[in-house]
Structures are given as structure tokens and as C-alpha cells.
N, C-alpha and C positions, 0 to 999 in steps of 0.2 A: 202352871203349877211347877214346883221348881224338884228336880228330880228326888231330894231328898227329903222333900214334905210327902213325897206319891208315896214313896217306900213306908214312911209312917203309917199310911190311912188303913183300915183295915181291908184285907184282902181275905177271898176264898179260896180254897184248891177244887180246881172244876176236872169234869172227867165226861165223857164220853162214851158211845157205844161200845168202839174199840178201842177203850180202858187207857185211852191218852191223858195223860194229865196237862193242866195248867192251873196260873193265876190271874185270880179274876179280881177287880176291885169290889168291894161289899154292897154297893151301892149302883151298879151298870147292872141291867141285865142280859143275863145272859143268852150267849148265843142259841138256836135250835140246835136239838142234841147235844146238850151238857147240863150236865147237874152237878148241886153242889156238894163234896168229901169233907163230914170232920164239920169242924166251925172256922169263923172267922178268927183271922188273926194277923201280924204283923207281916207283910212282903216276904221277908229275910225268912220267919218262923213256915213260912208257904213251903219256900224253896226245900228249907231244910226238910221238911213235910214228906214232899213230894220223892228227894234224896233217899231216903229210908222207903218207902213206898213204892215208885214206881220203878223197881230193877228190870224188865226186860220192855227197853223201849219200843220194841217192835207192837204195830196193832195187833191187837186182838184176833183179827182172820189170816193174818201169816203166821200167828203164833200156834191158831191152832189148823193149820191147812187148808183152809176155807177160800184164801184170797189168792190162790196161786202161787 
């Protein structure tokens, strides 16, 4: 599939226990320990998504003292 068909196909924004974000394609499932944020929507619209969303990219147990 050619890079700019992938970007079209509808994609999720997935997340985590330690509140990691990513993109998932609509259609894969997903890995253990993530679920899915929001609805499906455009690759680009993820990204943006996740832009506005995910501000401290640090996990969830360093953020909150847990992980050392």
C-alpha cells in the first residue's frame, strides 16, 4: 500500500495504561494494553488529535512518582 493511500484509511488514536498515545489503523487490532481515544478519523486529523492532547509525554508513573 502506497504511503499516501495508508494516511487516507481511517485511523484511531490508542492509549495506554501510562496515558501513551498513538495511531492505530481502524481496522488492526489492537495491541494488549491499549484502547481506543475519541473516534476514528483521518491519519493527519490523529496526529493533530493527539498535538492538543497529549502535552507531557512523559508515562504516567514518572509523571506521577511511581516509576522512579
Amino acid at each position: 500500500m502506497q504511503k499516501d493511500n495508508y494516511r487516507e484509511l481511517r485511523h484511531n488514536v490508542v492509549q495506554n495504561l501510562e496515558e501513551q498515545m498513538s495511531v492505530w489503523p481502524e481496522n488492526m487490532k489492537l495491541p494488549d494494553g491499549w484502547y481506543v481515544v475519541g473516534v476514528a478519523m483521518k491519519y493527519q486529523e490523529c496526529l493533530d488529535y493527539i498535538e492538543t492532547q497529549w502535552l507531557d509525554i512523559r508515562p504516567l508513573s514518572q509523571r506521577s512518582g511511581i516509576g522512579g
